[in-house]
C-alpha positions in Angstrom: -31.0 9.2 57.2 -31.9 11.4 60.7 -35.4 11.4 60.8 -37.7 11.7 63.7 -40.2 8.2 63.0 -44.0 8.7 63.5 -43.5 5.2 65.0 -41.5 6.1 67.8 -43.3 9.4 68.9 -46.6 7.3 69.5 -44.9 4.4 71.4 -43.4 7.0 73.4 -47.0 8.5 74.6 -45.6 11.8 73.6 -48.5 12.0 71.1 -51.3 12.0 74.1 -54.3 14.8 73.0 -51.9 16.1 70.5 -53.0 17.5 67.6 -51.3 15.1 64.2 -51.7 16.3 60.6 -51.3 13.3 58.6 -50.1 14.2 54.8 -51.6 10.7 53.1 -51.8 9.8 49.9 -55.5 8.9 49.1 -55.6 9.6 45.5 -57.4 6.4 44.7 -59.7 5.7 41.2 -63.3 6.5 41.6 -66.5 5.1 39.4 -68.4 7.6 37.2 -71.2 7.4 40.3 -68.6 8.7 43.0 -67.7 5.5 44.0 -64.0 4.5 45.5 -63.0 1.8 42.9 -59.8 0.3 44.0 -58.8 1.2 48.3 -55.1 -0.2 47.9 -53.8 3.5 49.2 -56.7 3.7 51.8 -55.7 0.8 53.5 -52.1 2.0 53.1 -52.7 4.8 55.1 -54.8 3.0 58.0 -51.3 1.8 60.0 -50.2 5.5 60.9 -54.1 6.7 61.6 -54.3 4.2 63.8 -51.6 4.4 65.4 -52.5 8.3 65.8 -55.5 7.0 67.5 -54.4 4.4 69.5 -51.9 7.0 71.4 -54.8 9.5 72.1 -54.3 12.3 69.4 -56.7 14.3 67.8 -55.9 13.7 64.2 -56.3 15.4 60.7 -55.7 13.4 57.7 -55.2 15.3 53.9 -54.6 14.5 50.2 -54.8 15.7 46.7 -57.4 13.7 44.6 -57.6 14.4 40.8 -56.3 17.2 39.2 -58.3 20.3 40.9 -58.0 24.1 40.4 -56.8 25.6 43.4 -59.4 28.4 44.7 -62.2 26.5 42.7 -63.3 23.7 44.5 -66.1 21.6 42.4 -67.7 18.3 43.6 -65.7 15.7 41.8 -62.9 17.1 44.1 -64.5 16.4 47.2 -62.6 13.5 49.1 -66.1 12.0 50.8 -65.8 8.9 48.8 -62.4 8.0 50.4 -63.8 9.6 53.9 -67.0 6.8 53.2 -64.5 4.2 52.3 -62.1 5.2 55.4 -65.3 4.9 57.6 -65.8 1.3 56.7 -62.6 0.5 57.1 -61.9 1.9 60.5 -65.3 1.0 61.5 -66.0 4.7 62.7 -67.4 7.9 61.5 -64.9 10.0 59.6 -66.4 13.6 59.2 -65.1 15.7 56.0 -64.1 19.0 56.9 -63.7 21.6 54.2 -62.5 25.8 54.5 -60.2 24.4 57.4 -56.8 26.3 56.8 -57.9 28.9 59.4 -59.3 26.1 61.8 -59.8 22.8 62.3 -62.3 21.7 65.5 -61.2 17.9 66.2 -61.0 15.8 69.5 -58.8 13.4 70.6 -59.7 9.9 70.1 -61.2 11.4 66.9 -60.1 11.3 63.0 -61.5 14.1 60.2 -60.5 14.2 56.7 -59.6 17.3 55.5 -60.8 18.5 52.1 -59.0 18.0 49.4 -55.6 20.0 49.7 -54.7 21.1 46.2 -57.9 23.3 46.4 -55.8 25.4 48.7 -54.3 28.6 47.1 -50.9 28.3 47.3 -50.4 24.5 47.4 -48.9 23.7 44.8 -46.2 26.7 44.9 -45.5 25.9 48.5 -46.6 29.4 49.6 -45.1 30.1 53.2 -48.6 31.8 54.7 -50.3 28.9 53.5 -47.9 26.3 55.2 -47.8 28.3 58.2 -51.7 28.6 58.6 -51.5 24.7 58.2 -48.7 23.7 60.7 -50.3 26.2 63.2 -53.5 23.7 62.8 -50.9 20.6 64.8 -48.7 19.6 67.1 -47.3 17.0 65.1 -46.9 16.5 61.2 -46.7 13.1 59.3 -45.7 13.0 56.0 -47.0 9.5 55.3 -47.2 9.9 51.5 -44.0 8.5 49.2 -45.8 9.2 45.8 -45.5 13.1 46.9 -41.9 13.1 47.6 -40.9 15.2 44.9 -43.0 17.6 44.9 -42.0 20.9 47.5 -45.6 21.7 48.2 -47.3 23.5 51.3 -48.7 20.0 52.4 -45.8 18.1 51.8 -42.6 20.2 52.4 -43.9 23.7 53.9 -45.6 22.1 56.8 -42.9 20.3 57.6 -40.6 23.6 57.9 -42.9 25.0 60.4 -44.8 22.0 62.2 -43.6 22.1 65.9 -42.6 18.2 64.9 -41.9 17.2 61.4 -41.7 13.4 61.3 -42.0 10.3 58.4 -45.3 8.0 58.8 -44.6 4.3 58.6 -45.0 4.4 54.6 -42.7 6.9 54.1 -40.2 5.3 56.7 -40.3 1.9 54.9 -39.8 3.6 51.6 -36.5 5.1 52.8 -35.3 2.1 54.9 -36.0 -0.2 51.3 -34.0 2.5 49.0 -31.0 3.0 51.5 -30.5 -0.8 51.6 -31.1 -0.8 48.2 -28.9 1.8 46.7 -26.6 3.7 50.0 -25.5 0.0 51.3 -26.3 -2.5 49.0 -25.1 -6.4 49.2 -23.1 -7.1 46.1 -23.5 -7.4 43.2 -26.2 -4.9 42.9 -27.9 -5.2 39.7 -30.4 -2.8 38.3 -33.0 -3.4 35.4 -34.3 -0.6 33.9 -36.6 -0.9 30.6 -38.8 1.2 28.8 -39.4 3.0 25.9 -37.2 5.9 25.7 -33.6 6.2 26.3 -34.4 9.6 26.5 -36.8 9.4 29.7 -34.6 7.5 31.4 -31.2 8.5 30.6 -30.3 10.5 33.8 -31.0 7.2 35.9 -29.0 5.4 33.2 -26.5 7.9 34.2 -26.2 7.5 37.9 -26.7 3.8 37.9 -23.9 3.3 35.3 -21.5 4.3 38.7 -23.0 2.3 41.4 -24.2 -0.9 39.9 -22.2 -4.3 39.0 -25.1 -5.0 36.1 -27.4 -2.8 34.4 -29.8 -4.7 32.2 -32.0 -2.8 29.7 -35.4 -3.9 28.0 -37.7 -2.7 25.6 -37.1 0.6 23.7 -34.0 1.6 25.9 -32.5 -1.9 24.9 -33.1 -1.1 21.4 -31.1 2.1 21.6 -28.3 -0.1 23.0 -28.6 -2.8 20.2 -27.5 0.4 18.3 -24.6 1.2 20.2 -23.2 -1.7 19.9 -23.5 -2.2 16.4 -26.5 -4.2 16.3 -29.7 -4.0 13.2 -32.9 -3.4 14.9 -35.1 -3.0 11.4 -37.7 -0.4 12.4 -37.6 -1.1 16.3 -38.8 1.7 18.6 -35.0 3.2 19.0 -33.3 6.6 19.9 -30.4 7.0 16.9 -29.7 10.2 18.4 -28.9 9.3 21.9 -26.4 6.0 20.7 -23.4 8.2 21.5 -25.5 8.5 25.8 -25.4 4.6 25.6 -21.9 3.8 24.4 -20.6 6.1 27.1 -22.8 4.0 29.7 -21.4 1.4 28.1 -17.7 2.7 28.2 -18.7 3.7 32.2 -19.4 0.3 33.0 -16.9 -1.4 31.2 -14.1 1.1 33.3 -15.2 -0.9 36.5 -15.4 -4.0 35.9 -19.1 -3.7 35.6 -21.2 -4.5 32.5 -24.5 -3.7 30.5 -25.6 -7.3 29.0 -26.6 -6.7 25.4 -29.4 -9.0 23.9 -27.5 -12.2 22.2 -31.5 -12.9 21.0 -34.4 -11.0 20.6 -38.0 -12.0 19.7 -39.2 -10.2 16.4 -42.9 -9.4 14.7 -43.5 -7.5 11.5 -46.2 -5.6 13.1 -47.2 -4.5 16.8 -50.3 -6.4 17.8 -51.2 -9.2 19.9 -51.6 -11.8 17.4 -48.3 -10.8 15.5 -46.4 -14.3 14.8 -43.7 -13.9 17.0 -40.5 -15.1 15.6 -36.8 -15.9 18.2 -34.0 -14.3 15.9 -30.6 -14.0 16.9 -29.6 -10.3 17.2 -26.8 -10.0 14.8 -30.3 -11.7 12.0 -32.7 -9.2 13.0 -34.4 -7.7 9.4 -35.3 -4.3 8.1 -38.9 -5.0 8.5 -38.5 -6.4 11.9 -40.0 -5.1 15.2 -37.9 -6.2 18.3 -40.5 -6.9 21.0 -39.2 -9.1 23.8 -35.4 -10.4 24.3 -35.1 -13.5 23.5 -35.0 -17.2 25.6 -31.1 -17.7 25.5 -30.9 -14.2 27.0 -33.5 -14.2 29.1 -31.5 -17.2 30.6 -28.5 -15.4 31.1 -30.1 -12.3 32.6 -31.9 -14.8 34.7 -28.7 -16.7 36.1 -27.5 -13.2 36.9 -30.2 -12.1 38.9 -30.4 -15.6 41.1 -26.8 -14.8 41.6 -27.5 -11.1 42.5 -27.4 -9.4 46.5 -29.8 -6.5 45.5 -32.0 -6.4 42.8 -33.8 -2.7 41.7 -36.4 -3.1 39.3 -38.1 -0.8 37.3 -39.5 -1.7 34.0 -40.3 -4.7 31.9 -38.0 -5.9 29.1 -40.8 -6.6 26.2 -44.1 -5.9 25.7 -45.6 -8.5 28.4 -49.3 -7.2 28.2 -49.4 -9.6 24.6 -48.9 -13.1 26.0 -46.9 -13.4 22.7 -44.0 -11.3 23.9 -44.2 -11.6 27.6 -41.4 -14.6 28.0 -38.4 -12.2 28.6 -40.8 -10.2 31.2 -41.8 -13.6 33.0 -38.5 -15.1 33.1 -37.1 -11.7 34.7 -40.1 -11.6 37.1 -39.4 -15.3 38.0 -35.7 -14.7 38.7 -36.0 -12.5 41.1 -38.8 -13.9 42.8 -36.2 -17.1 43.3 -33.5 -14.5 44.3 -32.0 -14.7 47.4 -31.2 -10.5 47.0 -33.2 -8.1 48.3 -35.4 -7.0 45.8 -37.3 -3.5 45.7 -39.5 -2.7 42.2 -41.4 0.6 41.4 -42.7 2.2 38.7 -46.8 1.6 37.2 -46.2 -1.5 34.4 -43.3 -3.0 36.8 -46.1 -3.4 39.5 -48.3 -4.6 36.9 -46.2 -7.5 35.3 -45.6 -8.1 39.8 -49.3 -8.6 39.8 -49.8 -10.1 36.1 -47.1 -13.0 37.3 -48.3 -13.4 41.0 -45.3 -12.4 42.9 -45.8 -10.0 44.9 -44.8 -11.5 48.5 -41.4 -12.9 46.8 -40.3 -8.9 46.2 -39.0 -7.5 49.4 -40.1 -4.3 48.5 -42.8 -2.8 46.2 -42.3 0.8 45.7 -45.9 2.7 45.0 -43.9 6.2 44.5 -43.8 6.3 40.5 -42.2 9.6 39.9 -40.5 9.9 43.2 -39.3 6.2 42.9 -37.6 7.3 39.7 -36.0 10.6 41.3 -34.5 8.2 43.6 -32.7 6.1 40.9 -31.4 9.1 39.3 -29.9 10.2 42.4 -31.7 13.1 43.5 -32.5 13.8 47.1 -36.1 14.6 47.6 -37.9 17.4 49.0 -39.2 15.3 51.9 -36.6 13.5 52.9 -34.2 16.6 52.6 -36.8 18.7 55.0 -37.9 15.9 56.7 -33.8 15.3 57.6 -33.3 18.9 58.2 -35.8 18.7 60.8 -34.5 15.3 62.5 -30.9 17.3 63.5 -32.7 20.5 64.3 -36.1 19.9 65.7 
């Protein structure tokens, strides 16, 4: 991908008392009192503002917070608790500056926070005037914010039309060096997992993998709907009946090159769903009318296992049973643990996949840990996004 790197414009010392708009992503949890509650994306974003320091620019930093109504800006909106955090972090004042689309005063050697930029009328409907009015504010524009990537907003994507440079921050860089090695020039086999509830939320992805991958392992509800397409009882199992005919032909797609989607041999059953349900190992040809399938089982968690350690790229996104009751966690851990002993390169995304990464301790044995969510999944399902196609536009034609 041609992009111009944030990273290379401030070793070059082109970025001496410049003006950079960093696009960040600081929408972080905050106590009832106004209190930043967990900094993980605050600290993300400190690499590229100090780096924007370090080289002598002036520099603006932005995000959304919450859910705000643009034109009506209301205290809980107000980014100051991440500006407070910031300040602690960096060990310098940060100053929030709000009404600054028609000016923004800010020295070099200094860093402001912008107010929240959803407020902004227009934002989300990437109005033109209102992108203009903010690349006129810079020299330089960072988009440094992955979980944004699919949105086309005036902060994220009409900016970067206009900004004299358009350039990726080192977040949004090591996002799309981790999914081109990933997905455009994998090491074989590539084997995706990709669990969840609904067939139906993830059939698109389903879609697109079923042509690239050599394995694409399914868990939980998803794996369910498969169970079905191949012939399989799943008693009263969270399923999609309707979308069976989707998952033969994924199936059928795989099959066609020599590829394969490993169906369940053993599940783990409960008549109810609740963490003290007795958990019962069934094979999957015995499952009952009454049964809930809520994990896959241990003699296919080895197999999926063996496959992974075998693997030269893993993707990750989902767990394959319901892992937050300890009771039908196995098939989770065992898949967790697999490709934590992989020699592939792994990259997971996607809010319970970071969570059973955290629950199971193993986060330095993924290469890559995608904090994009929805943009992580646009990715998968093969779409370019917004950023990365403006982002490129702007790399061949500065």
């Amino acid at each position: 991908m041609s992009i111009v790197r944030f990273a290379d414009l401030a070793q070059s010392g082109a970025l001496k008392n410049k003006r950079v708009f960093i696009r960040a992503d600081l929408n972080v949890p905050l106590t009832p009192d106004g209190q930043v509650s967990e900094d993980t994306r605050i600290r993300a974003s400190l690499p590229c503002i100090r780096q924007a320091l370090d080289a002598g620019a002036a520099v603006m930093v932005t995000s959304h917070l919450g859910r705000p109504t643009e034109g009506q800006f209301k205290p809980e909106d107000s980014l100051a608790p991440v500006a407070r955090r910031m300040s602690e972090l960096l060990g310098r004042d940060v100053p929030v500056v709000a009404n600054w689309v028609d000016g923004v005063q800010v020295e070099p050697g200094q860093v402001v926070i912008l107010e929240n930029c959803r407020v902004n009328v227009g934002e989300k409907k990437n109005s033109p005037d209102l992108a203009r009015k903010m690349a006129a504010l810079c020299d330089v524009f960072v988009h440094d914010a992955f979980g944004t990537a699919h949105r086309a907003e005036a902060s994220t994507y009409g900016i970067a039309q206009f900004a004299p440079v358009a350039c990726a921050g080192p977040l949004l860089s090591a996002e799309i060096d981790a999914l081109d090695r990933a997905l455009a020039a994998p090491k074989r086999p590539l084997v995706a997992i990709v669990a969840g509830s609904k067939v139906s939320t993830k059939l698109t992805i389903l879609q697109a993998l079923s042509s690239k991958v050599d394995g694409l392992i399914v868990g939980g509800g998803i794996a369910n709907t498969f169970l079905l397409a191949a012939g399989l009882p799943i008693g009263k199992s969270l399923a999609e009946p309707d979308l069976v005919d989707a998952a033969q032909a994924v199936i059928a797609d795989m099959k066609a090159r020599g590829a394969e989607v490993p169906i369940p041999e053993d599940v783990v059953c409960a008549k109810s769903f609740s963490a003290d349900a007795t958990a019962t190992v069934k094979a999957a040809t015995e499952v009952a009318d009454d049964d809930l399938i809520l994990d896959i089982g241990p003699k296919t968690a080895v197999r999926l296992a063996q496959q992974l350690k075998s693997a030269g790229t893993i993707v990750w996104n989902g767990p394959v049973g319901v892992f937050e009751f300890d009771a039908f966690a196995k098939g989770t851990e065992a898949i967790a643990r697999a490709i934590a002993e992989s020699d592939a390169f792994s990259i997971a995304g996607g809010g319970d996949t970071l969570a059973a990464i955290a629950k199971y301790g193993i986060e330095k044995q993924v290469n890559y840990i995608s904090t994009g969510g929805g943009a992580f999944l646009e990715v998968l399902e093969g779409k370019t996004l917004p950023a990365f196609e403006v982002l490129t536009q702007r790399g061949q034609n500065p």
